[in-house]
N, C-alpha and C positions, 0 to 999 in steps of 0.2 A: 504494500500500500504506500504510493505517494504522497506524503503529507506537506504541507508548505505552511507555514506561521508567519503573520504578518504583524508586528505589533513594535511599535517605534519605543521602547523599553528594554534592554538590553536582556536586563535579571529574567524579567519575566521571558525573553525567547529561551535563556538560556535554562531556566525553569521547566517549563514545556517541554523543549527538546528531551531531558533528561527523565524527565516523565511518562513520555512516549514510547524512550529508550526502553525504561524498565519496563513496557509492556509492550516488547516485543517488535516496534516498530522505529526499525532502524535508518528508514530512507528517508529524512524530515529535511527540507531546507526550511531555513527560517532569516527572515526579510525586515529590517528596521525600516523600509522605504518602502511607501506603498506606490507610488508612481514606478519605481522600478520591476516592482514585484506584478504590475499590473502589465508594464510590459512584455515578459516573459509569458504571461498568459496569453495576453493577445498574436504573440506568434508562435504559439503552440498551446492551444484551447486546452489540450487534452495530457498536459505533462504533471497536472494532479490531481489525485482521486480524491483527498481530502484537501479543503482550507480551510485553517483557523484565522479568524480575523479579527481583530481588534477594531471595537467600531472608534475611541476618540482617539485620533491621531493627528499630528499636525500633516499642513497642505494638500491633503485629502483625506477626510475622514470616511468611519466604516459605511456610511450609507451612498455616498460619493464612488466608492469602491463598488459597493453591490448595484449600483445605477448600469456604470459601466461593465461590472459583469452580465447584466442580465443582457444589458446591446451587442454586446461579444458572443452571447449564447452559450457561455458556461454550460456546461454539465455535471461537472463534480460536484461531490457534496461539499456542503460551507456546515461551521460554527460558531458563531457569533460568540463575542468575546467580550468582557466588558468590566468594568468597576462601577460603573453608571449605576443609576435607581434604575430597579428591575423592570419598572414601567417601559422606562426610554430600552432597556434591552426588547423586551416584549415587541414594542411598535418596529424596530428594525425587524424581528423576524415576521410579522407579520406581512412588513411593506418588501420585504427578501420571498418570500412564500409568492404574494400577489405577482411579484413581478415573473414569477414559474421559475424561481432558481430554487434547486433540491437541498433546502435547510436542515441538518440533522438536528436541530436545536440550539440552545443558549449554555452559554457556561460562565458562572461570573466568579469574577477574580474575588481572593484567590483561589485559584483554581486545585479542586480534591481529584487525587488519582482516581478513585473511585467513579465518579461522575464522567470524567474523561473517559473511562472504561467501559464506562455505561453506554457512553453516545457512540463512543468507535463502532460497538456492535450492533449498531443500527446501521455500517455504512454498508452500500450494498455492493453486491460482487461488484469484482475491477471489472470494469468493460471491457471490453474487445472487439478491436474495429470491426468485425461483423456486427457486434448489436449498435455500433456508433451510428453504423449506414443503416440499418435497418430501415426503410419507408414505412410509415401506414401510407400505403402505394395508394389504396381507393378512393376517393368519397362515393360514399353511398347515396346511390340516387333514390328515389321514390319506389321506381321496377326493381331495383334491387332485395329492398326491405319489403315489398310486394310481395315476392318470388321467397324469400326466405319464411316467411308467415305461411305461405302456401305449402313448402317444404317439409315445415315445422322443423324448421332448423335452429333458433333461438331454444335455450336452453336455461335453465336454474341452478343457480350457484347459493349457498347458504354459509350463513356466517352464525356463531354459535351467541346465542345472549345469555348469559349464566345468570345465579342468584347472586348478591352479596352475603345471603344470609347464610347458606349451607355450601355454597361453590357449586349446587348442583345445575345442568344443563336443562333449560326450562323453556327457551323456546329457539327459531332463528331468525334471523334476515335475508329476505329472498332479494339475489341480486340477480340480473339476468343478464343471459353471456349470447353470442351469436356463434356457433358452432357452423361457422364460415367452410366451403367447399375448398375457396382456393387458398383465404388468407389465414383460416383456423378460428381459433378461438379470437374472438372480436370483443373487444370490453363495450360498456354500453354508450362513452361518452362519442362514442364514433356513430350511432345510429340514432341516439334518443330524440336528438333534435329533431331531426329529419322528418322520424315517425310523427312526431306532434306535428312539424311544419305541415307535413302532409296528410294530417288528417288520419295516419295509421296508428296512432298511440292507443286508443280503443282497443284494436282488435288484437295489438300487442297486450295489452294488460290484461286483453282475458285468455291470450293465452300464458299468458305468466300463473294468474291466478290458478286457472285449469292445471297445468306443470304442480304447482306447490301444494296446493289441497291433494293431487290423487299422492305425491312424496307425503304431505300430513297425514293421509289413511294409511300408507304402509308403516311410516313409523308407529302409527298409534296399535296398529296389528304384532309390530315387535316389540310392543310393551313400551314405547316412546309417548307419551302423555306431552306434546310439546305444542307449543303456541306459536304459528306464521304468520311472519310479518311482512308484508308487499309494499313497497312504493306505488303509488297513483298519483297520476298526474290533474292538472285542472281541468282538463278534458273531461277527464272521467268524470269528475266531479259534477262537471255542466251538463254528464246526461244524465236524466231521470228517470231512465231504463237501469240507470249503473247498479240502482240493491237488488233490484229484481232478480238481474243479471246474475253476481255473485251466490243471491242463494238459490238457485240453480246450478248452478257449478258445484256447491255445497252437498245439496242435495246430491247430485248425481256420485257422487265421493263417500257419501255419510263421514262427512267432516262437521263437525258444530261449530258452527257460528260464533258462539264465542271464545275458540281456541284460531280467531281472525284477530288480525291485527292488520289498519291499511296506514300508512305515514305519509302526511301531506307537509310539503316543504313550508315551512311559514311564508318563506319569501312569495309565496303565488300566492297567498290567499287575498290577497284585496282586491282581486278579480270577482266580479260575477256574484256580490256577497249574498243579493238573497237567493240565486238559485243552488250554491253553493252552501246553504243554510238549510234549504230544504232537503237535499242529497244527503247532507252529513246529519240531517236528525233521523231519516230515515235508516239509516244504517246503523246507527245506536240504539233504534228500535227491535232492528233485527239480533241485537246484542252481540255486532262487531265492535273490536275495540279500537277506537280512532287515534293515532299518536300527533302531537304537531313535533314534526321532525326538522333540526339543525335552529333549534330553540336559541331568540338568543340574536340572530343573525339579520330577521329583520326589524321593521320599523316603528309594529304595531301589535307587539306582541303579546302585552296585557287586555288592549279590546278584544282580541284573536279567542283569548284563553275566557273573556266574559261571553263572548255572544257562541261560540260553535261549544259543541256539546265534547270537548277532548276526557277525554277520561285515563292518558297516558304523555308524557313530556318526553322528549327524548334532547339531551344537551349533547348540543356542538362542540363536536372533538379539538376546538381551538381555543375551549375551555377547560378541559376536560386535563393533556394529556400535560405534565409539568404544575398540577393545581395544588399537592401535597407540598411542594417546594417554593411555589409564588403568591405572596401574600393575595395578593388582585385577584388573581384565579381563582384561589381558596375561597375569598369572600364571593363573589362574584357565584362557586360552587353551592356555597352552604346557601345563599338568599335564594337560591332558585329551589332547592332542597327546600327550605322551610315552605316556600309559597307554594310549592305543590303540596305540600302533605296540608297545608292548611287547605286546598283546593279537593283534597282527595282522592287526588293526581298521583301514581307511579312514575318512578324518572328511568329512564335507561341513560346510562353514560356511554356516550361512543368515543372510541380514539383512546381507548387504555393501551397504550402501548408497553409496559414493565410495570414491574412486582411494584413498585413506589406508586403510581397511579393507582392500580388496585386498591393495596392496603391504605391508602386514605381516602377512598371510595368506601370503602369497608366500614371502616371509622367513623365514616359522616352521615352514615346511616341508608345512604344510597340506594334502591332498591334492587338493578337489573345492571350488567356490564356486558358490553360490547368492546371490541378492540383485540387488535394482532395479537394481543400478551396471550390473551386464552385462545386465539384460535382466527385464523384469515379464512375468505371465502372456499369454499369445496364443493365437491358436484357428492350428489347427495349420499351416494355408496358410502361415501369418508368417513360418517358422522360419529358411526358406532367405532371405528376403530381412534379419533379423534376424542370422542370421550373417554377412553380407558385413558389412555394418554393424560389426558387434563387431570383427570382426576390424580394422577399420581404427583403431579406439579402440584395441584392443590392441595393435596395432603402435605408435601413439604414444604409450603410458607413460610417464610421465617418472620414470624412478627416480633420479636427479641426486640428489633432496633426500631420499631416502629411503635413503640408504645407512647 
């Protein structure tokens, strides 16, 4: 692994370095000058797979850096670096994130080997110029995503949601994948648009639905008691065919209705409020469970949580994952925590990425986790053999240092 350090502080590169050393990671340059260090990058993108960066530095500081990384088209992963108040670190990763440059996180001086350890093993495999060129070669036209619906070549991928209270495996999250002819597995941000553009996001989401209810009757058949959860989009919402529809699909499964779960983005809901009003109490009727998903993120999120019937919260993973550690986060975590439980509201945390997230999730009384620590998307064969697995992580938690 190519590491590079950038921090106009002598101690602290030589600090770092020596850091890095002891864990194994012997190939570091390290750079007082970040206009130097910036140009190395620029004529050759790709000579490191890690940077630590030091965001206050004189003549160009760290956000001035990450401006001109993201125009350069970086790829490597970065680390933000800092002595700052953890807010001003926070907002650099956030404005490093939005620009699409691969942030493994924040580390603030002084820096614990520990933490440095922690975030190394978030960096992902070195690349290699095969996956550098790799194209998403297509865009997918309208005929395309036509002709794959017709196929039924879109397929479901599940992410596991556990308890906080016992670790146990309680329900999933249905993502859906395109099991492409010529390009393979296709993720959804490459077709979703389109489907909604063109008016096929309907006929995708029921067969999504379709897909995860008849996978919720087999697992309920192998003794799996578990709860699906689907994304729907506003589309859906705006027809008033859409419950009918579902408990149909329900029915044809012997799936119950109330082991449904749909997740509506907050940011769409101020579209279409009262026909969207009408859709979503009828589905409550039916005693589906409604989530307002990536909570947090839009504008209007307490009239959201007064007027539509939610009976489930789910918090946004850019709350979520670093909140044991950051005060802001923390508080930000517990206010939304107490407002649901005064509301009557369950929360699901998304974006647990390691045992520190968890275990102050755990602590704060939280009720449902999501995130890569317990478990990333799988096609659904994986579940059972992905549970045994968890469970045995689960069993060795170490909460000693987290009390």
């Amino acid at each position: 692994m190519r590491i590079l350090i950038i921090d106009d502080d002598p101690f602290m590169l030589k600090l770092l370095s020596r850091q890095l050393d002891a864990l194994g990671m012997g190939n570091v340059t390290a750079s007082e000058c970040p206009v130097a260090a910036l140009s190395v990058i620029t004529e050759d993108p790709n000579a490191f797979d890690v940077l630590i960066l030091d965001l206050n530095m004189p003549g160009m500081d760290g956000i001035q850096f990450l401006r001109e990384l993201a125009w350069q088209k970086y790829t490597g992963a970065i680390m933000l670096l800092s002595g700052e108040d953890e807010r001003i670190l926070a907002a650099a990763e956030r404005l490093a994130r939005a620009e699409g440059l691969p942030v493994l996180g924040r580390l603030a001086k002084p820096v614990k080997p520990a933490d440095l350890q922690l975030m190394l093993a978030r960096t992902p495999v070195v690349r290699t110029p095969e996956a550098e060129t790799l194209p998403e070669s297509h865009v997918f036209s309208e005929e395309d995503i036509r002709s794959g619906l017709e196929g039924r070549e879109f397929i479901n991928y599940y992410q596991p949601q556990v308890s906080f209270a016992d670790g146990s495996l309680i329900g999933v999250e249905t993502l859906v994948r395109w099991d492409h002819p010529d390009e393979g597995i296709v993720p959804p941000h490459r077709f979703i648009a389109v489907a909604e553009e063109t008016g096929l996001i309907n006929e995708l989401t029921t067969q999504v639905i379709r897909l995860a209810l008849a996978d919720g009757h087999r697992w309920l058949a192998l003794g799996l008691d578990l709860r699906v959860s689907v994304n729907v989009s506003m589309a859906d919402l705006r027809a008033l065919d859409f419950p009918d529809r579902i408990a149909k699909v329900a029915d044809r499964y012997a799936f119950p209705l109330d082991h449904l779960a749909l997740e509506i983005t907050e940011s769409q809901l101020a579209q279409d409020w009262q026909l969207t009003l009408d859709v979503a109490a009828r589905l409550r009727l039916k005693g589906i469970v409604l989530a307002i998903d990536d909570f947090g993120t839009g504008y209007s999120s307490l009239s959201q949580l007064r007027d539509l019937p939610f009976n489930e919260l789910k918090l946004d993973r850019s709350f979520v994952h670093g909140a044991g550690n950051t005060g802001s986060l923390g508080s930000i975590v517990a206010s939304h925590l107490d407002m649901a439980q005064r509301l009557g509201m369950k929360v699901v945390a998304e974006g647990i990425e390691d045992a520190r997230d968890w275990l102050f999730l755990e602590r704060s009384g939280c009720d449902i986790g999501q995130g890569y620590f317990m478990g990333r998307p799988m096609p659904p064969a994986n579940l059972l053999l992905w549970q045994e697995e968890w469970n045995t992580r689960y069993g060795g938690l170490d909460r000693s240092h987290h009390d």
